[in-house]
BAFI-3210 file (N, C-alpha, C; in Angstrom, 3 decimals, decimal comma, padded with zeros to 6 digits):
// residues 139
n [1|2|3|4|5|6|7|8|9|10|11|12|13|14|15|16|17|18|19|20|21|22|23|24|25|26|27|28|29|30|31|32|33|34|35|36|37|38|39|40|41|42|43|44|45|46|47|48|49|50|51|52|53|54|55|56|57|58|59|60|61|62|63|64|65|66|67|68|69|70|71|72|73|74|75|76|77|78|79|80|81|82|83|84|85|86|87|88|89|90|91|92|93|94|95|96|97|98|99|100|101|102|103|104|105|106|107|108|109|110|111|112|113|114|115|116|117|118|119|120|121|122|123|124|125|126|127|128|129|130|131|132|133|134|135|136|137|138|139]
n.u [087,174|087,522|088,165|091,556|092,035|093,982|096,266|097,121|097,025|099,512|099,321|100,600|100,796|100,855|102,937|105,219|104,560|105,676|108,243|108,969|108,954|108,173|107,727|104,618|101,417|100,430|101,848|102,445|099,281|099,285|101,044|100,123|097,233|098,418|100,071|101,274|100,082|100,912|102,092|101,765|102,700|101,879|103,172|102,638|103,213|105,744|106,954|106,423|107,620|110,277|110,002|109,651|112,648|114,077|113,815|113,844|116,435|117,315|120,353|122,931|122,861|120,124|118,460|119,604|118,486|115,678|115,670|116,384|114,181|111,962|112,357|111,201|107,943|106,200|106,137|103,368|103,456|101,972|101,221|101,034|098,260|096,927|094,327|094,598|094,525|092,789|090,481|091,327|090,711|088,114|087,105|087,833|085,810|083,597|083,351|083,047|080,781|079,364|080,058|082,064|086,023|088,937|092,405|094,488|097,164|095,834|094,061|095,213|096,650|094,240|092,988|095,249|094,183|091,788|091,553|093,027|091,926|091,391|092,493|092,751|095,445|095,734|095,957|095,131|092,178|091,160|090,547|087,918|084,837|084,658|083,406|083,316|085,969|087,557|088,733|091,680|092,768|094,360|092,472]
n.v [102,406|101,402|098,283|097,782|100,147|101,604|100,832|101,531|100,944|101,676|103,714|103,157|105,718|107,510|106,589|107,664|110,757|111,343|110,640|112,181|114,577|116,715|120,322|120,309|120,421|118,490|116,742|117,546|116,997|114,393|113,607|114,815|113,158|110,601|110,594|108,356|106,366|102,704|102,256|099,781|098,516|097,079|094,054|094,866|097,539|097,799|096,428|098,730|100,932|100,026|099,349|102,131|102,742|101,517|102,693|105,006|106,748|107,619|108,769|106,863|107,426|108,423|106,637|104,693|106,446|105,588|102,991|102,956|104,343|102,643|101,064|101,872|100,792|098,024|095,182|093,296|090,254|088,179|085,201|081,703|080,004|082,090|084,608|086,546|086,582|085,352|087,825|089,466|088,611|088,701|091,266|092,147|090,969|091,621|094,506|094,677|093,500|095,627|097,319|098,310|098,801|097,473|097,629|094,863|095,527|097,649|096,108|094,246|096,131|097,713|095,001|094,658|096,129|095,711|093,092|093,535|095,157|097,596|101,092|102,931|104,267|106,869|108,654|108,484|108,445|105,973|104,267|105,289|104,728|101,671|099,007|098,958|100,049|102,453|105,157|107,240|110,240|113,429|115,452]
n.w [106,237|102,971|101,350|101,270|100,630|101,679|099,919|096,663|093,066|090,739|087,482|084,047|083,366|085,491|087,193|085,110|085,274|087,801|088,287|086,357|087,781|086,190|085,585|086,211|087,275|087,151|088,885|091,882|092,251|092,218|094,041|095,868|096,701|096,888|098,982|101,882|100,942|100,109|097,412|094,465|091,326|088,183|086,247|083,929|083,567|084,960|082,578|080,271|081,059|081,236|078,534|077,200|078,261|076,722|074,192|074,294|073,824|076,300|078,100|080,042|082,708|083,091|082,933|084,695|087,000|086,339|087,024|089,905|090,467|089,755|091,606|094,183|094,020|094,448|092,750|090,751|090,391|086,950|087,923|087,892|087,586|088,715|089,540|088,220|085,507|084,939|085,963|084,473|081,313|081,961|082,474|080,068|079,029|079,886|079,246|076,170|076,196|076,600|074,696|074,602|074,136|075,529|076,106|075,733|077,447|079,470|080,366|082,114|083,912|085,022|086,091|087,869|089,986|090,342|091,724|093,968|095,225|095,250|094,940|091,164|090,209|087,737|084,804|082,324|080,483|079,262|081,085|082,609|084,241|084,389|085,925|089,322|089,776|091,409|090,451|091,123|089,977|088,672|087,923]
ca.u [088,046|087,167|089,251|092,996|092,519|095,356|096,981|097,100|098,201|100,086|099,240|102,072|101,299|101,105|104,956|105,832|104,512|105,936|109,494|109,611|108,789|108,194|106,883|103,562|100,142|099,857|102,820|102,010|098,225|099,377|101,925|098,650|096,300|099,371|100,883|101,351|099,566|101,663|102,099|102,075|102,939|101,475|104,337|102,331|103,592|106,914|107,109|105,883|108,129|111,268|110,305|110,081|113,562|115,268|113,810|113,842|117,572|118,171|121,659|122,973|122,373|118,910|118,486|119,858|117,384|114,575|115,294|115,975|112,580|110,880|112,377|109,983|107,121|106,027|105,648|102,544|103,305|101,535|101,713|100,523|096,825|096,571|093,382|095,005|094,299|090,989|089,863|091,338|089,776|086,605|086,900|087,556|084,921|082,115|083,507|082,857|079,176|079,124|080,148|083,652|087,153|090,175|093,533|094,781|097,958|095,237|093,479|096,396|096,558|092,862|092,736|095,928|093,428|090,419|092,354|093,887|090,757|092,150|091,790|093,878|096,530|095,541|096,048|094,625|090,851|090,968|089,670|087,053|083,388|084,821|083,068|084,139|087,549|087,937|090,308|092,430|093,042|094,631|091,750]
ca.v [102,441|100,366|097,033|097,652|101,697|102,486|100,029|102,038|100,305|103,059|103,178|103,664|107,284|108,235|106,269|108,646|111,610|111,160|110,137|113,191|115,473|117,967|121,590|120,132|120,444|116,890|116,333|117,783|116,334|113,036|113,489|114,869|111,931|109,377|110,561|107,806|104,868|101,570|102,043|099,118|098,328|096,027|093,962|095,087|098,750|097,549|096,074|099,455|101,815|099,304|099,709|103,224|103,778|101,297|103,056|106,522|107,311|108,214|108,750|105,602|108,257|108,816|104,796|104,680|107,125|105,375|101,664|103,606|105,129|101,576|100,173|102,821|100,079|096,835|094,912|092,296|089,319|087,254|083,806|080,181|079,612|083,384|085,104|088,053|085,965|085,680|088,669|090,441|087,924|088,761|092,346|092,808|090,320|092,022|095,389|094,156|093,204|096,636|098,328|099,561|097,474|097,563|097,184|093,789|095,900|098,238|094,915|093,840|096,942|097,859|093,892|094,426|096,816|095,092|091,462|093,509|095,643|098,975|102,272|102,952|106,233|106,817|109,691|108,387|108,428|104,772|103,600|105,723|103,957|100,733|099,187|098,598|100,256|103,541|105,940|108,153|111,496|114,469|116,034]
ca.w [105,073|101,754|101,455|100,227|100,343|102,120|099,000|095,108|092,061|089,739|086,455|083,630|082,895|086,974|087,472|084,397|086,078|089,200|087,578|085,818|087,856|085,595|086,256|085,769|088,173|088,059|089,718|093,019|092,859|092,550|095,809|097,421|096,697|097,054|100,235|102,743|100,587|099,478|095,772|093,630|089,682|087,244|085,933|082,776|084,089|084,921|080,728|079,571|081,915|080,618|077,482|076,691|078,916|075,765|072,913|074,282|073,514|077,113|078,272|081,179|083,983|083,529|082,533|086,087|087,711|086,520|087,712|091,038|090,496|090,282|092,786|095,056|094,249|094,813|091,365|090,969|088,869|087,010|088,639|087,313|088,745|089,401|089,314|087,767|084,544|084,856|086,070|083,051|080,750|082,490|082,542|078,576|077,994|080,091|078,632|075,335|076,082|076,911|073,723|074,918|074,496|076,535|075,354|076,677|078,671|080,066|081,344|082,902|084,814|085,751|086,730|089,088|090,543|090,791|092,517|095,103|095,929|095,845|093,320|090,571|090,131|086,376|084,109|081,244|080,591|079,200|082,492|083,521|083,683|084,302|087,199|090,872|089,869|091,673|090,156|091,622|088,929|088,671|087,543]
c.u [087,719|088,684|090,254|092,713|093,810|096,595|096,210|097,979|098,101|099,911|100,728|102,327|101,556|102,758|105,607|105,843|105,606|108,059|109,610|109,696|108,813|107,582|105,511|102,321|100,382|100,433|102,179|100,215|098,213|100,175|100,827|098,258|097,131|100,107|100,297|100,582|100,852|101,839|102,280|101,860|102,639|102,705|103,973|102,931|105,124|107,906|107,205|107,236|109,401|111,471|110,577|111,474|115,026|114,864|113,887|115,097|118,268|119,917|121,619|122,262|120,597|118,062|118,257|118,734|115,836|114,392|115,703|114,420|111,642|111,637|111,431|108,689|107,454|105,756|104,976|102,561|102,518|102,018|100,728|099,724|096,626|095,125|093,365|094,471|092,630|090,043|089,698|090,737|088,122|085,959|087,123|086,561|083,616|081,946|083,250|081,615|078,826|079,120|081,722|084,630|088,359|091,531|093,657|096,082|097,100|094,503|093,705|096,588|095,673|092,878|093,585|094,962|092,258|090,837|092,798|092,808|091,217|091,936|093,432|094,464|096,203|095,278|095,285|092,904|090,318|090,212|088,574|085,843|083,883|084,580|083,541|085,400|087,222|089,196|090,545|092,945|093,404|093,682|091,134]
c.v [101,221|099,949|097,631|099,774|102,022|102,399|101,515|101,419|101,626|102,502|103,982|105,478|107,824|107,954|107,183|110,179|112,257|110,904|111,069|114,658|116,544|119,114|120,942|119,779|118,993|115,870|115,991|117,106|114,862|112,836|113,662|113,547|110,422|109,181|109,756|106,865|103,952|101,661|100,574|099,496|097,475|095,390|094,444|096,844|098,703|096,997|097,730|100,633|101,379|099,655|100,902|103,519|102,944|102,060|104,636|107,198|107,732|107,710|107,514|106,281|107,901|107,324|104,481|104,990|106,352|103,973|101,853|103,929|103,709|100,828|100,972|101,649|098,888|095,952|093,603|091,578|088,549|085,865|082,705|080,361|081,076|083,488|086,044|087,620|086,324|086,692|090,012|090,270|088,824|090,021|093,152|092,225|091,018|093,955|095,554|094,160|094,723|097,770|098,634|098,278|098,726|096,922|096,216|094,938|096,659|097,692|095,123|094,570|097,599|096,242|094,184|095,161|096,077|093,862|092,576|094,850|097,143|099,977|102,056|104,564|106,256|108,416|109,813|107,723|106,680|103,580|104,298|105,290|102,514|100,082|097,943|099,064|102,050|103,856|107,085|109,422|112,333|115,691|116,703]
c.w [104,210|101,888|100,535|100,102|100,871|101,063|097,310|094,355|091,127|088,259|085,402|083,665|084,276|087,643|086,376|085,333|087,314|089,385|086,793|086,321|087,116|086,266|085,813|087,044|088,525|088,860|091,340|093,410|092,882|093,711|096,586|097,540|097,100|098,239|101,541|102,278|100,006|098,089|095,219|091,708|089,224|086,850|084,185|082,529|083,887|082,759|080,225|080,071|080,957|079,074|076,313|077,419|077,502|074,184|072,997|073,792|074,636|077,175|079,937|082,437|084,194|083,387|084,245|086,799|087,661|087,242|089,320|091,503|090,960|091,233|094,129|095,503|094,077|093,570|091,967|090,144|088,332|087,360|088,011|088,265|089,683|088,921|088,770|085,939|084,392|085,027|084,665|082,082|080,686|082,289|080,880|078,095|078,025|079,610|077,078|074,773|076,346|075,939|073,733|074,839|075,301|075,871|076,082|077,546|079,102|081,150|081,952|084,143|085,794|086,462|087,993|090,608|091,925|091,771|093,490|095,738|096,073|094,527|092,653|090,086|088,704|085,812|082,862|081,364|079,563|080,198|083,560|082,915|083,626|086,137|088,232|090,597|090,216|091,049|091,061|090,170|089,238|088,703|088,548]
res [x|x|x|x|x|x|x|x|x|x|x|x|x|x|x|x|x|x|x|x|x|x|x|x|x|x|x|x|x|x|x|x|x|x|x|x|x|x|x|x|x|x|x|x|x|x|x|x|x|x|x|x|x|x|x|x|x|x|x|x|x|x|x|x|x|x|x|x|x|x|x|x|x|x|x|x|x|x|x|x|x|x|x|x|x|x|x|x|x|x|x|x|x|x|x|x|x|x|x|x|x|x|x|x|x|x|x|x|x|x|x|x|x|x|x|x|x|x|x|x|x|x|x|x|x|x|x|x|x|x|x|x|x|x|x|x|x|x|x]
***
Protein backbone atom coordinates (compact mmCIF):
# COMPACT_ATOMS: atom_id res chain seq x y z
CA UNK A 1 0.00 0.00 0.00
CA UNK A 2 1.39 3.59 -1.14
CA UNK A 3 2.21 5.93 1.92
CA UNK A 4 -1.05 7.57 3.54
CA UNK A 5 -3.51 5.42 1.11
CA UNK A 6 -5.66 4.22 3.51
CA UNK A 7 -5.70 8.42 4.39
CA UNK A 8 -7.96 10.77 1.46
CA UNK A 9 -8.12 14.44 1.63
CA UNK A 10 -11.80 15.53 0.29
CA UNK A 11 -11.96 18.05 -1.98
CA UNK A 12 -14.81 20.87 -1.70
CA UNK A 13 -16.95 19.58 -4.53
CA UNK A 14 -16.66 15.63 -3.15
CA UNK A 15 -17.84 17.07 0.78
CA UNK A 16 -20.72 18.74 -1.42
CA UNK A 17 -21.54 15.58 -3.07
CA UNK A 18 -21.58 13.50 -0.30
CA UNK A 19 -23.65 16.21 1.87
CA UNK A 20 -26.20 16.26 -0.56
CA UNK A 21 -26.82 13.25 -1.33
CA UNK A 22 -28.60 13.82 -4.19
CA UNK A 23 -30.08 11.22 -6.69
CA UNK A 24 -26.88 11.54 -8.43
CA UNK A 25 -24.25 8.54 -9.74
CA UNK A 26 -21.61 10.27 -8.09
CA UNK A 27 -22.93 9.84 -4.94
CA UNK A 28 -22.72 6.16 -4.64
CA UNK A 29 -19.13 6.09 -6.53
CA UNK A 30 -17.69 8.21 -4.13
CA UNK A 31 -19.11 5.84 -1.01
CA UNK A 32 -17.49 3.04 -3.19
CA UNK A 33 -13.97 4.50 -3.59
CA UNK A 34 -14.24 6.15 0.06
CA UNK A 35 -15.47 3.26 2.04
CA UNK A 36 -13.37 2.57 5.07
CA UNK A 37 -10.53 5.38 4.35
CA UNK A 38 -9.90 8.39 7.00
CA UNK A 39 -11.27 11.40 5.21
CA UNK A 40 -9.65 14.60 5.69
CA UNK A 41 -10.48 18.52 4.75
CA UNK A 42 -8.36 21.34 3.76
CA UNK A 43 -9.16 24.12 6.18
CA UNK A 44 -9.19 25.77 2.63
CA UNK A 45 -12.35 23.20 2.19
CA UNK A 46 -13.63 23.87 5.52
CA UNK A 47 -13.58 28.16 4.36
CA UNK A 48 -15.32 27.23 1.14
CA UNK A 49 -18.04 24.65 2.58
CA UNK A 50 -18.72 27.70 5.42
CA UNK A 51 -18.96 29.93 2.99
CA UNK A 52 -21.41 28.86 0.56
CA UNK A 53 -23.76 27.54 3.75
CA UNK A 54 -23.83 31.80 4.68
CA UNK A 55 -24.62 33.02 1.33
CA UNK A 56 -26.78 30.21 0.18
CA UNK A 57 -30.06 31.37 1.93
CA UNK A 58 -30.38 28.04 3.64
CA UNK A 59 -32.93 27.64 6.31
CA UNK A 60 -31.06 27.00 10.34
CA UNK A 61 -31.93 23.22 9.90
CA UNK A 62 -30.03 22.51 7.01
CA UNK A 63 -27.14 25.17 8.37
CA UNK A 64 -27.29 22.56 11.14
CA UNK A 65 -26.96 19.42 8.94
CA UNK A 66 -24.04 20.60 7.37
CA UNK A 67 -21.72 21.54 10.43
CA UNK A 68 -22.87 17.96 11.51
CA UNK A 69 -21.70 16.88 8.11
CA UNK A 70 -18.10 18.36 8.74
CA UNK A 71 -17.65 17.27 11.75
CA UNK A 72 -17.39 13.51 9.83
CA UNK A 73 -13.67 14.83 8.94
CA UNK A 74 -10.55 15.64 10.20
CA UNK A 75 -9.64 19.39 9.26
CA UNK A 76 -5.75 20.23 8.34
CA UNK A 77 -4.63 23.61 9.41
CA UNK A 78 -2.34 25.75 8.38
CA UNK A 79 0.26 26.07 11.15
CA UNK A 80 3.34 28.64 11.62
CA UNK A 81 6.57 26.82 10.11
CA UNK A 82 4.25 24.40 8.24
CA UNK A 83 5.24 22.89 5.10
CA UNK A 84 1.76 23.17 3.86
CA UNK A 85 3.05 26.73 2.90
CA UNK A 86 5.60 25.81 0.94
CA UNK A 87 4.53 23.08 -0.83
CA UNK A 88 1.68 25.14 -2.26
CA UNK A 89 4.05 27.91 -3.13
CA UNK A 90 6.00 25.29 -4.88
CA UNK A 91 3.31 23.60 -6.57
CA UNK A 92 1.74 26.88 -8.34
CA UNK A 93 5.18 27.94 -9.10
CA UNK A 94 6.34 24.68 -10.89
CA UNK A 95 2.75 24.63 -12.46
CA UNK A 96 3.40 27.85 -13.88
CA UNK A 97 6.75 26.80 -15.52
CA UNK A 98 4.56 24.44 -16.98
CA UNK A 99 2.04 26.57 -18.76
CA UNK A 100 -1.00 25.81 -16.43
CA UNK A 101 -2.04 28.00 -13.13
CA UNK A 102 -3.78 26.95 -10.10
CA UNK A 103 -6.07 28.93 -8.19
CA UNK A 104 -4.30 29.74 -4.86
CA UNK A 105 -7.56 27.80 -2.83
CA UNK A 106 -7.03 24.85 -5.25
CA UNK A 107 -3.25 24.95 -4.04
CA UNK A 108 -4.20 24.84 -0.69
CA UNK A 109 -6.09 21.78 -1.29
CA UNK A 110 -4.00 19.67 -3.85
CA UNK A 111 -0.95 20.71 -1.33
CA UNK A 112 -3.05 19.22 1.74
CA UNK A 113 -2.70 16.25 -0.52
CA UNK A 114 0.62 16.15 -1.54
CA UNK A 115 2.16 16.89 2.58
CA UNK A 116 0.20 14.09 3.82
CA UNK A 117 1.03 11.63 0.95
CA UNK A 118 -2.26 10.43 0.08
CA UNK A 119 -4.82 10.90 -3.18
CA UNK A 120 -7.28 13.40 -3.48
CA UNK A 121 -11.48 12.83 -3.64
CA UNK A 122 -11.95 15.49 -6.49
CA UNK A 123 -14.76 16.15 -8.81
CA UNK A 124 -13.44 18.85 -10.51
CA UNK A 125 -11.00 18.48 -13.43
CA UNK A 126 -8.81 21.44 -12.09
CA UNK A 127 -6.44 18.91 -10.72
CA UNK A 128 -5.91 16.40 -13.13
CA UNK A 129 -2.12 16.23 -14.61
CA UNK A 130 -0.74 17.60 -11.60
CA UNK A 131 2.12 15.47 -10.54
CA UNK A 132 2.53 12.91 -7.67
CA UNK A 133 -1.18 13.77 -6.72
CA UNK A 134 -3.37 10.77 -7.31
CA UNK A 135 -6.98 11.46 -7.73
CA UNK A 136 -9.69 9.67 -6.73
CA UNK A 137 -12.98 10.49 -9.44
CA UNK A 138 -16.19 9.67 -10.07
CA UNK A 139 -15.52 9.18 -13.44
Amino acid sequence: MAPGSEVVVLDTSVVSILFNEADDERYAAYQDRLAGRRCLISFQTLEELLFGMHTSGWGEARKRRLRRHILRYEVVWLEPESTLAAISARLRSDLKLMGRTLDVADAWIAATALMRQCPLASDDRDFLGIPGLPLIQSL
